[in-house]
C-alpha positions as CSV (number, residue, x, y, z in Angstrom):
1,X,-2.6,16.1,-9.7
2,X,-1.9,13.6,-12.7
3,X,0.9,11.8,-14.2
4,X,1.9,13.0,-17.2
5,X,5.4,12.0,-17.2
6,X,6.1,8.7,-19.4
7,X,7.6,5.3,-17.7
8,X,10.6,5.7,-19.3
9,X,11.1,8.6,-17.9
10,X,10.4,7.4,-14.4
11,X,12.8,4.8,-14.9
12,X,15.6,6.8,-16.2
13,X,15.3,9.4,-13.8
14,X,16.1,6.3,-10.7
15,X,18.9,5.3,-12.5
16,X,20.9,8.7,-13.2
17,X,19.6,10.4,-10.3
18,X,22.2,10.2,-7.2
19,X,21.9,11.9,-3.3
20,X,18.2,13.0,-2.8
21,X,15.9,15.7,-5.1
22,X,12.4,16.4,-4.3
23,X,11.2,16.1,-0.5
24,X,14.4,15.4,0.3
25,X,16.5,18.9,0.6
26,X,18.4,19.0,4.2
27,X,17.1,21.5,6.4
28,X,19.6,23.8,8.8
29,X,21.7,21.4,10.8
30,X,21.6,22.0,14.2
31,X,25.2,21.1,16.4
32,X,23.3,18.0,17.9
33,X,22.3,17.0,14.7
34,X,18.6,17.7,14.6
35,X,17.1,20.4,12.7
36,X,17.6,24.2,14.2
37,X,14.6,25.3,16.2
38,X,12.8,21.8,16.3
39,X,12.1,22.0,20.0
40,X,8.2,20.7,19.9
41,X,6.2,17.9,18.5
42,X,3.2,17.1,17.3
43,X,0.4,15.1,16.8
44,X,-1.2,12.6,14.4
45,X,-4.7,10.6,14.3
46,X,-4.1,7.1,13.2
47,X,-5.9,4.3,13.2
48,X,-4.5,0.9,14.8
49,X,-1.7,-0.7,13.1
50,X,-1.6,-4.8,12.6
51,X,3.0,-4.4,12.8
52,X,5.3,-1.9,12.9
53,X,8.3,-4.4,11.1
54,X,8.6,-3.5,7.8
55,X,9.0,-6.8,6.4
56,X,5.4,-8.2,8.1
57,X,2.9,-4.9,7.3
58,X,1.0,-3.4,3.9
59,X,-1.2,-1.9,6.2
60,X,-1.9,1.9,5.1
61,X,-2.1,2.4,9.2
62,X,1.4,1.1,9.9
63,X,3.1,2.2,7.0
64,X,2.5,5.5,8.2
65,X,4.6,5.1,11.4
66,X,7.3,3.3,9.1
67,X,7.5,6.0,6.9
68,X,8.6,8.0,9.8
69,X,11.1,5.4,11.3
70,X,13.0,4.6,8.3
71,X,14.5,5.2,4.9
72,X,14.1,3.5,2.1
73,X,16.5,2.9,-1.0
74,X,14.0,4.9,-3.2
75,X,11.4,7.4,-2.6
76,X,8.6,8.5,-4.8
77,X,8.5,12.4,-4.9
78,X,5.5,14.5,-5.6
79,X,5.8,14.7,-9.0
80,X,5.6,10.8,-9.3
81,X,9.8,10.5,-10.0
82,X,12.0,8.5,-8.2
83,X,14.7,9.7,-6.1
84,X,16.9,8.2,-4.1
85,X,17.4,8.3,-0.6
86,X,18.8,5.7,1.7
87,X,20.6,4.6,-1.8
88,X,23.2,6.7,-3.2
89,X,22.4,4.9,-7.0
90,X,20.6,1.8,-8.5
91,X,21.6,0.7,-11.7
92,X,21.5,-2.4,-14.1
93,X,23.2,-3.2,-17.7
94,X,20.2,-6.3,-18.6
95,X,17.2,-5.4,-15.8
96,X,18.0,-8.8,-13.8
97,X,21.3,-8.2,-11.8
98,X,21.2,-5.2,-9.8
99,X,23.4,-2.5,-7.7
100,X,22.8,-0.8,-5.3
101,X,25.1,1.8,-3.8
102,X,24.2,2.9,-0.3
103,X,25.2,6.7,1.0
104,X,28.2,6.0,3.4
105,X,27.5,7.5,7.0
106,X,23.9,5.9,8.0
107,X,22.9,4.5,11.1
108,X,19.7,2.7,13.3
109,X,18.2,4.6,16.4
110,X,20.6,2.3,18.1
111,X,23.8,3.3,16.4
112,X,24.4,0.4,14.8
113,X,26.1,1.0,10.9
114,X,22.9,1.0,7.9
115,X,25.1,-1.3,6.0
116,X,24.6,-3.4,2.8
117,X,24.0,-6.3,5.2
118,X,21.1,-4.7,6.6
119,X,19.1,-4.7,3.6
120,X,19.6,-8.3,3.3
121,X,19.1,-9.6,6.7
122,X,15.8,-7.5,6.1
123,X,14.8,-9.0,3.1
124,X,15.8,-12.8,3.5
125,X,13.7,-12.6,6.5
126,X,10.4,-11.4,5.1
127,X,11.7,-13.9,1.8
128,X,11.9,-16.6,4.6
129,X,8.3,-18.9,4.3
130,X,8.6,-20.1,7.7
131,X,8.5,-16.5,8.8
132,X,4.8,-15.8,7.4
133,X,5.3,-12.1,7.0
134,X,3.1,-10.7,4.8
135,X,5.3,-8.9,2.4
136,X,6.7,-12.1,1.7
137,X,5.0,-12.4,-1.9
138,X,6.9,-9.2,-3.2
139,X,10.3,-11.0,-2.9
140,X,9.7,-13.7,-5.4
141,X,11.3,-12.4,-8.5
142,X,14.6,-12.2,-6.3
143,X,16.4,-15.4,-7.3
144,X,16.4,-18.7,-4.1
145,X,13.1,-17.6,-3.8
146,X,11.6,-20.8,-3.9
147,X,14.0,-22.5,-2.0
148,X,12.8,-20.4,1.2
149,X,8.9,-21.3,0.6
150,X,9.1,-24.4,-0.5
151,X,5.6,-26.2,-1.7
152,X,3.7,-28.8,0.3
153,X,4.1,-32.5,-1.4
154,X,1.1,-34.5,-2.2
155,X,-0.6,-35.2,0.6
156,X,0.7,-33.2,3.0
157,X,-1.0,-29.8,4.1
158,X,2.6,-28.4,6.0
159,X,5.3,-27.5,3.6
160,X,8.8,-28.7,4.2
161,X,11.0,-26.3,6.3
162,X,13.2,-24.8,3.9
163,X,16.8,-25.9,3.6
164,X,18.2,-22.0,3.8
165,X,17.2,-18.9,5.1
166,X,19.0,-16.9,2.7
167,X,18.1,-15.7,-0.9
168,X,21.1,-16.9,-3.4
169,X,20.4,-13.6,-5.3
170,X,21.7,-11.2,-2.5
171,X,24.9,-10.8,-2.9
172,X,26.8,-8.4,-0.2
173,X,29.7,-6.9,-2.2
174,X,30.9,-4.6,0.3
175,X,29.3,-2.8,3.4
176,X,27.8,-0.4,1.2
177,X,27.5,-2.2,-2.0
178,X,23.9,-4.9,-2.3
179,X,23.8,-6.9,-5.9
180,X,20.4,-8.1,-6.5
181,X,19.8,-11.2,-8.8
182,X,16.7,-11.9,-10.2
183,X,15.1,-14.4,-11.5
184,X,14.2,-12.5,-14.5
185,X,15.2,-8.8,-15.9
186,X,11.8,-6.5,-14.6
187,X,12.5,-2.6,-15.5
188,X,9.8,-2.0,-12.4
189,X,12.6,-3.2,-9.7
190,X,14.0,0.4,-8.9
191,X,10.8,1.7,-8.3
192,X,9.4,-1.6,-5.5
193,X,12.5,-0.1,-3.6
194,X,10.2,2.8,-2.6
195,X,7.8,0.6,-0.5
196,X,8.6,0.1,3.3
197,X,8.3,-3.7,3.0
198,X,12.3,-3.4,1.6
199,X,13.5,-1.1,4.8
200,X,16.5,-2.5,6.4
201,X,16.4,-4.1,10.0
202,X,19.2,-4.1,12.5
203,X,20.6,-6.8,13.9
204,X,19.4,-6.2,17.2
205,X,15.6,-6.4,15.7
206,X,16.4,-10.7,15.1
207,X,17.0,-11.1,18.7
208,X,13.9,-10.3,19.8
209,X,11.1,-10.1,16.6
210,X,8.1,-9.5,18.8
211,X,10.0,-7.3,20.9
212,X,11.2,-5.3,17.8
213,X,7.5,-5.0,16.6
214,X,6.1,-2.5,19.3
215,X,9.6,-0.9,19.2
216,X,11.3,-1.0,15.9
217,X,14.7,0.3,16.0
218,X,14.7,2.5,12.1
219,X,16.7,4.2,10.3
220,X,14.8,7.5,9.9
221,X,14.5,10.8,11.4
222,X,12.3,9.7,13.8
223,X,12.9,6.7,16.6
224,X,10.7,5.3,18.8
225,X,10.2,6.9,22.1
226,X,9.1,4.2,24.5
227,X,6.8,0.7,23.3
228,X,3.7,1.1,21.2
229,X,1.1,1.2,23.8
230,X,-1.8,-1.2,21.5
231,X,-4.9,1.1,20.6
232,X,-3.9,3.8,22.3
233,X,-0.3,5.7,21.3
234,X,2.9,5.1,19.3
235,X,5.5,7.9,20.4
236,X,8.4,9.0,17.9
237,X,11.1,11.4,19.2
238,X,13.7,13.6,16.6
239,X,16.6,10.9,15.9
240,X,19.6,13.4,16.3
241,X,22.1,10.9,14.7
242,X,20.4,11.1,11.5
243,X,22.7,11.5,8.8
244,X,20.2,11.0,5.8
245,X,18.9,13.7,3.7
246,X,15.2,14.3,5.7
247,X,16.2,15.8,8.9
248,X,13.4,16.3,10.9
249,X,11.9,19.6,11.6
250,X,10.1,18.8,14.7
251,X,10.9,17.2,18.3
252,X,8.7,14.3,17.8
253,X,4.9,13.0,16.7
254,X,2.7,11.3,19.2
255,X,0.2,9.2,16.8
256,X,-2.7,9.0,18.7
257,X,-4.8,5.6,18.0
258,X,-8.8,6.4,17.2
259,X,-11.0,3.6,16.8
260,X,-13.3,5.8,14.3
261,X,-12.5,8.7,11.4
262,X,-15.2,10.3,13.3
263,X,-13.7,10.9,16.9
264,X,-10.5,11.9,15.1
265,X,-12.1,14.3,13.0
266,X,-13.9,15.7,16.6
267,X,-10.5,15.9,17.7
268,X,-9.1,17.9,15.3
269,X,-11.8,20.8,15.4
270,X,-10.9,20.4,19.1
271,X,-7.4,21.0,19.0
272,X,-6.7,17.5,20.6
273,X,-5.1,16.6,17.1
274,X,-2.7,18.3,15.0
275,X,-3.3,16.5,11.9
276,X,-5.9,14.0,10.4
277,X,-5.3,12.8,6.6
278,X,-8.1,10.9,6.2
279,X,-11.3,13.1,7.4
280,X,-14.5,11.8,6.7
281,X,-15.7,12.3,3.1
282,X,-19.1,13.6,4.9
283,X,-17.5,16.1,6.8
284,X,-15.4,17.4,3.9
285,X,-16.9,20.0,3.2
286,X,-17.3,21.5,6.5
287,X,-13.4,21.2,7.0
288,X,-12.7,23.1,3.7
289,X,-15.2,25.9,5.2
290,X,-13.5,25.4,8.6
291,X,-9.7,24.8,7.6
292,X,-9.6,26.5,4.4
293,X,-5.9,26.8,3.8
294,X,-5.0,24.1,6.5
295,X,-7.7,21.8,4.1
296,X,-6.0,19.5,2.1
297,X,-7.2,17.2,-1.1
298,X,-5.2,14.9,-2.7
299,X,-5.7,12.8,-5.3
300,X,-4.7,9.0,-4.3
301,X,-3.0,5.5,-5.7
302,X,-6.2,3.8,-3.1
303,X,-8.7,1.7,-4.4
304,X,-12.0,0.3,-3.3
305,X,-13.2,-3.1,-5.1
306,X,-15.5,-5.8,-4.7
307,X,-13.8,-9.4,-4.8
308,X,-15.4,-12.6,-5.4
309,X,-14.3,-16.0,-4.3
310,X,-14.4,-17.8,-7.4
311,X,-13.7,-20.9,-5.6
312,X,-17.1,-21.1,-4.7
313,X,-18.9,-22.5,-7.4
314,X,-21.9,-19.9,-6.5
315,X,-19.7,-17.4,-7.8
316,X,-18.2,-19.2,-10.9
317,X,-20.2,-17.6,-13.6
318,X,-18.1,-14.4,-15.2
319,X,-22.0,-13.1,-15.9
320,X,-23.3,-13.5,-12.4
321,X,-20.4,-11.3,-11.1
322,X,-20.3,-8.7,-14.0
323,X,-24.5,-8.5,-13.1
324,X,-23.7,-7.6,-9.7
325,X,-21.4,-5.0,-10.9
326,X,-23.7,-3.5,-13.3
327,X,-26.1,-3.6,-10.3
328,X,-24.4,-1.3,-8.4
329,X,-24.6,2.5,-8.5
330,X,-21.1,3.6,-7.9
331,X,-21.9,7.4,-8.4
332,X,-24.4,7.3,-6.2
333,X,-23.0,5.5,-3.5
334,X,-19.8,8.0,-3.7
335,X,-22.5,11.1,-3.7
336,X,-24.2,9.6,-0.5
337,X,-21.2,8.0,1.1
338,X,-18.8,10.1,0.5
339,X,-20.2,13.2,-0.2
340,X,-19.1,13.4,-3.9
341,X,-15.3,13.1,-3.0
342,X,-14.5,9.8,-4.1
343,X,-13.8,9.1,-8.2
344,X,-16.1,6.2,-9.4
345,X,-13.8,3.6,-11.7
346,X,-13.9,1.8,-14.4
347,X,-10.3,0.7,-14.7
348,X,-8.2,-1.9,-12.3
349,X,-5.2,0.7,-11.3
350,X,-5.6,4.4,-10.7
351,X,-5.5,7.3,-12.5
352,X,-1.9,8.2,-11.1
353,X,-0.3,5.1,-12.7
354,X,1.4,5.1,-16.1
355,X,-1.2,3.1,-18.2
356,X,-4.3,4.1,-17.1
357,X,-7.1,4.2,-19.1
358,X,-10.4,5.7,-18.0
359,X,-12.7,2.9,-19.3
360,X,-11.1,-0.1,-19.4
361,X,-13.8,-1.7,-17.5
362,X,-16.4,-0.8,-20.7
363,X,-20.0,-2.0,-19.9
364,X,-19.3,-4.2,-17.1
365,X,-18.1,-1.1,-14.9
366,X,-21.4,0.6,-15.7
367,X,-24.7,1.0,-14.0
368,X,-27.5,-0.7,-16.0
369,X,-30.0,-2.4,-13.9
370,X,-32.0,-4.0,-16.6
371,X,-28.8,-5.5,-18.3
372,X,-27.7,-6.9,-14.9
373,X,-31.1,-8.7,-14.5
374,X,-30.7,-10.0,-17.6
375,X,-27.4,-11.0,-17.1
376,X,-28.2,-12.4,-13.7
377,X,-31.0,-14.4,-15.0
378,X,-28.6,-15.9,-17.7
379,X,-26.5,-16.7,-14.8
380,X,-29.2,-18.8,-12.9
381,X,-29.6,-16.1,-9.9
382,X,-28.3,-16.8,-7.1
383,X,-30.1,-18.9,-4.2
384,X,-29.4,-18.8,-0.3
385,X,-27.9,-16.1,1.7
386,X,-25.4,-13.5,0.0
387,X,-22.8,-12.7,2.7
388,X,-21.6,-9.2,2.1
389,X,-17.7,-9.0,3.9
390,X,-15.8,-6.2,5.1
391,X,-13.9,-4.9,7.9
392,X,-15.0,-2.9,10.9
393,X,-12.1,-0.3,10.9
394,X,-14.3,2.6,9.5
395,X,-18.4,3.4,9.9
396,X,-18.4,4.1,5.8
397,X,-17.2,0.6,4.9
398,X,-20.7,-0.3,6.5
399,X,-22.3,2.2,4.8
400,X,-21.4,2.2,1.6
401,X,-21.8,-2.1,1.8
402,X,-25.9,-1.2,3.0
403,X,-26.3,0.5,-0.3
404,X,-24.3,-2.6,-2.5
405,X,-27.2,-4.8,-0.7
406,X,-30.2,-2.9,-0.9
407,X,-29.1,-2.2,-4.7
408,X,-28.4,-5.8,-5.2
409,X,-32.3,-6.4,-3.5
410,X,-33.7,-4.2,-5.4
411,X,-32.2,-4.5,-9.3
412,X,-31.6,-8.7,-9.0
413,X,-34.0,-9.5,-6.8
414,X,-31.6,-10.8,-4.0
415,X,-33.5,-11.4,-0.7
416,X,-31.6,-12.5,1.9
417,X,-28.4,-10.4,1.9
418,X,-26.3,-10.2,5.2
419,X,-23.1,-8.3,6.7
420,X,-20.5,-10.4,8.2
421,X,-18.2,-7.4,9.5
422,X,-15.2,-8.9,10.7
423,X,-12.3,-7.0,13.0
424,X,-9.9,-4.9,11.4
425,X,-6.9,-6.9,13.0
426,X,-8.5,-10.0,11.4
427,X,-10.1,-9.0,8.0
428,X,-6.7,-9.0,5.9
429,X,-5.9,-12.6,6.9
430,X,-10.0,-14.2,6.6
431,X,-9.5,-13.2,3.4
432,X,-5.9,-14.6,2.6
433,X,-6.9,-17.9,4.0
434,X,-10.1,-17.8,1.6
435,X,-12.9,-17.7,4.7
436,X,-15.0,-15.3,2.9
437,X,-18.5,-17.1,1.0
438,X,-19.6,-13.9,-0.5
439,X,-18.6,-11.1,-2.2
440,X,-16.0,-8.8,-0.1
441,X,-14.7,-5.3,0.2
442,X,-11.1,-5.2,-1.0
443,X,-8.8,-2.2,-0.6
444,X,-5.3,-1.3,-2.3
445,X,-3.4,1.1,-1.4
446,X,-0.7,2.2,-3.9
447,X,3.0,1.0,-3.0
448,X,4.4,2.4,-6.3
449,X,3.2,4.1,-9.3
450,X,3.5,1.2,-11.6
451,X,0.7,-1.0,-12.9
452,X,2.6,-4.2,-11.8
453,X,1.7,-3.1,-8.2
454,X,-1.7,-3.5,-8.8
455,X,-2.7,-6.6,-11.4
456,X,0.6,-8.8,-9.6
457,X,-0.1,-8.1,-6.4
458,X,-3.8,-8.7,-6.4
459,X,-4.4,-11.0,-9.3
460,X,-1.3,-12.7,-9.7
461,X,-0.4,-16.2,-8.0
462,X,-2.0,-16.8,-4.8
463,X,-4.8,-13.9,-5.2
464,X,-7.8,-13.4,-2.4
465,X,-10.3,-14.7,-4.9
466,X,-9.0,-17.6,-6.2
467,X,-9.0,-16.8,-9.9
468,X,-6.6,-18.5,-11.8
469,X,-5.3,-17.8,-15.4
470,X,-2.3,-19.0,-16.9
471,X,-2.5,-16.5,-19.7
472,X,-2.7,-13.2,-17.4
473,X,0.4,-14.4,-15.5
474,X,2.2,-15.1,-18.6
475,X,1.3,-11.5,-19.7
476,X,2.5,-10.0,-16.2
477,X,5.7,-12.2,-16.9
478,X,5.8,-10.3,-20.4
479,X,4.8,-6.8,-19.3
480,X,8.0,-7.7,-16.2
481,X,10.3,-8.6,-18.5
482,X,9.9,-5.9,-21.1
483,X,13.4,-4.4,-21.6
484,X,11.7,-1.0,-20.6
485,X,9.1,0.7,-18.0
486,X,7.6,2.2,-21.4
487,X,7.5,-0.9,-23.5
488,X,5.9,-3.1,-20.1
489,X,2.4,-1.1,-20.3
490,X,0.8,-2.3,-23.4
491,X,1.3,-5.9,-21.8
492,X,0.2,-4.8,-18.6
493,X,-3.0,-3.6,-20.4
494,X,-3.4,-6.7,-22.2
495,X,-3.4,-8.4,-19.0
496,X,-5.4,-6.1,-17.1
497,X,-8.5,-6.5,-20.5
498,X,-8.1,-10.2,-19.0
499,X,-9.0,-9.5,-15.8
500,X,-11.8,-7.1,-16.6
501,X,-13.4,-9.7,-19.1
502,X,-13.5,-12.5,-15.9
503,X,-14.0,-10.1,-13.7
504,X,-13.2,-11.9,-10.4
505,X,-13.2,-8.7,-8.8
506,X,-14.6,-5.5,-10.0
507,X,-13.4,-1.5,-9.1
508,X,-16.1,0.8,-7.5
509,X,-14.2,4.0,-6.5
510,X,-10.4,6.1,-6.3
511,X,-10.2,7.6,-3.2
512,X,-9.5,11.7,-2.8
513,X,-7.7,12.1,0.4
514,X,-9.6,14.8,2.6
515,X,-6.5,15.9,5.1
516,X,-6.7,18.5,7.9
517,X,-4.6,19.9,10.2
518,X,-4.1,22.7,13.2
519,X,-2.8,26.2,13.4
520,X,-0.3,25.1,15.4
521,X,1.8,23.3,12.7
522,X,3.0,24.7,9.4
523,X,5.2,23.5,6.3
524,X,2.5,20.8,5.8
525,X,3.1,18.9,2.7
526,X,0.9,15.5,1.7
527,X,1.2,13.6,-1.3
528,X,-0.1,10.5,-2.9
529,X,3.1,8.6,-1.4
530,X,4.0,10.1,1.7
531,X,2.8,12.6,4.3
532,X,6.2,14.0,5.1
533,X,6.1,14.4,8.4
534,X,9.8,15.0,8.6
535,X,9.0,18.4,6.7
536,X,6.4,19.6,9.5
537,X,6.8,22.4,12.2
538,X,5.7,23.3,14.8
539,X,4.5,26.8,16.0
């Protein structure tokens, strides 16, 4: 699946398009509400979430429980359009001050109204510094941004605690009317509404946060049924007072937590699973053989990259990381790895994003040993122990990290490389805090189909690898403010040429989603954006 579809196209389409298109047709109401004939559930293999709030999680893992608890504003369909869903329309007349018109009708798990309001309690919170939530960052174009994460004053290490909790641009016209201010005009804003970090919260989920965390009261077809029991099972039941345009088609989902790809992927030829999207690249090929028709493969917005921290002056030299690229055999790690499935890169956003181009990366994306010695040698090498980082949530991270350092031994001249394989729970924030001495395994999962998402979020202010350029955050400040989605990717190119030409972190591979699932469910329907399980049924 590709994107052929221009920006402009995308953008126009949120803007005109009202009620719901796409994955979002109502199914037969039933007289309690649910969907006719939804009388069993099923099951899902996930891997353990870090949150369940929306505000506090980019975790692939939890945003696939999310995606089942709650609406957002916008969804991304299939196709790559925007339609809306929890939002009955989003428009602008300059790109900076927003509306948003919310359907009438829509309520929590716990019957309390889905009002304006609840979009901005939900956002000021994950705005709020104090907070530390980690979608935090993707609030800062919204104007009183910087008034709820104040800096640290010379000297001091602890910022001051902010004098509001509440973003100046939200403005709560009425109970289903939300104006947005930003700071700036950014033709990308209707699209961010898509991600789960800007789901509503209820009031009820401020009384309690860690409470509300292993039992998030949504606003989605599915609701919680019971507490999240840690590393073990998050139940969802059929939320019969859903008035939105998903109705579930099934009586619940049981994800079932798997410490390894590999015992799910057991499970599933077992029967003890009804559906696995992420099967192990290795045992692809035996699925399509087993499945066939129940075998699914679908082309993904996820990344795999190598970062470097730049703040160590080890790693300083733009030659000494672009020879460790060149060094490694991307091709051959995705043949041996995983089993041929995976796309090697050369470009900083994926090939379903508006804007990509296949060889941005030129030369420094390519495998040529004896040009990466060189370059390394230009460099000065590299002395003392090269610490290879990455998480322990999934056997190929290890893998595919062996053949990085017996590449790196063997074209540079490395000796002493070593793993330090950190817990999945604690990899994401090792890296934010800049613990990592060594080059490190960094993954990005699409939030939306715009290049923004990538180069801003992962380059921008703040970044894992401490690379800092005035000039490519002027050009992402350009490419933002660019009076259309269309007119923003040249800049966004220009910025991402930047980035390739410092390389403080360098692609390796697009992931090609390898899904499975039972005889006992049908209507199965996975995208690049969601895995609609409000569409599934069950035999």
């Amino acid at each position: 699946m590709t994107r052929t579809r221009s920006a402009a196209v995308l953008l126009s389409a949120v803007l005109a398009l009202g009620a719901c298109g796409g994955n979002d047709t109502p199914g037969e109401r039933s007289a309690t509400g649910g969907t006719a004939g939804a009388a069993k559930g099923f099951s899902v293999a996930l891997t353990e979430p870090d949150h369940l709030t929306p505000g506090n999680t980019s975790s692939s893992y939890s945003i696939a429980v999310i995606q089942a608890l709650f609406d957002t504003l916008v969804v991304i369909d299939p196709d790559g359009r925007p339609q809306m869903r929890a939002a009955e329309s989003v428009t602008s007349q300059d790109q900076k001050v927003w509306t948003i018109k919310l359907r009438a009708g829509q309520k929590f798990h716990n019957g309390e109204p889905v009002t304006a309001q609840s979009f901005a309690d939900a956002w000021n919170a994950a705005a709020y510094g104090p907070n530390a939530w980690t979608n935090n960052y993707y609030f800062g174009n919204v104007e009183g941004y910087d008034k709820l994460n104040p800096e640290a004053p010379d000297g001091s290490e602890e910022p001051p605690k902010p004098e509001t909790d509440k973003l100046s641009g939200l403005k709560v016209v009425d109970d289903t009317t939300l104006e947005v201010t930003l700071t700036a005009p950014f033709s990308q804003f209707p699209i961010t509404l898509a991600y789960t970090g800007f789901a509503p919260m209820p009031k009820a989920a401020f009384q309690d946060p860690k409470a509300y965390d292993v039992a998030p009261i949504g606003n989605g077809p599915f609701a919680m049924d019971g507490q999240w029991e840690r590393n073990k099972l998050i139940k969802a039941k059929r939320f019969d007072g859903y008035a939105g345009p998903r109705p579930a088609k099934s009586a619940g989902i049981d994800f079932k937590i798997y410490a390894s790809r590999e015992t799910a992927y057991t499970d599933l030829r077992a029967g003890a699973v009804d559906l696995l999207q992420t099967i192990p690249p290795p045992s692809a090929p035996e699925a399509r053989s087993l499945f066939g028709e129940r075998f699914l493969s679908t082309p993904s917005g996820t990344m795999d990259y190598l970062g470097f921290p730049v703040y160590d002056k080890r790693f300083a030299s733009a030659d000494l990381r672009k020879a460790i690229s060149m060094a490694i055999d991307r091709q051959g790690i995705v043949n041996a790895v995983f089993n041929g499935t995976f796309k090697p890169m050369s470009s900083l956003v994926a090939p379903l994003v508006p804007g990509y181009r296949e060889t941005a990366c030129g030369e420094a994306c390519v495998y040529d040993p004896a040009k990466a010695k060189q370059l390394f040698d230009k460099a000065g090498g590299f002395t003392g122990t090269l610490n290879l980082y990455f998480s322990n949530a999934d056997p190929s991270y290890e893998q595919w990290m062996t053949a990085v350092a017996n590449q790196l031994k063997q074209n540079l001249g490395v000796a002493d490389v070593k793993f330090r394989k950190i817990p999945a729970t604690d990899y994401l924030s090792t890296l934010r805090a800049h613990k990592q001495d060594g080059p490190y395994r960094n993954n990005w999962v699409m939030d939306y189909p715009s290049p923004q998402n990538y180069l801003e979020s992962m380059w921008g202010v703040d970044n894992r690898m401490g690379w800092k350029s005035d000039e490519f955050l002027d050009l992402i400040k350009q490419a933002n403010s660019a009076p259309t989605m269309e007119a923003s990717i040249p800049l966004y190119q220009k910025a991402e040429d930047l980035a390739l030409a410092e390389l403080p972190m360098t692609p390796l591979w697009n992931w090609q989603d390898q899904s499975g699932y039972s005889e006992k469910i049908t209507n199965v329907r996975i995208d690049a954006y969601s895995p609609n399980l409000d569409t599934i049924t069950v035999k």
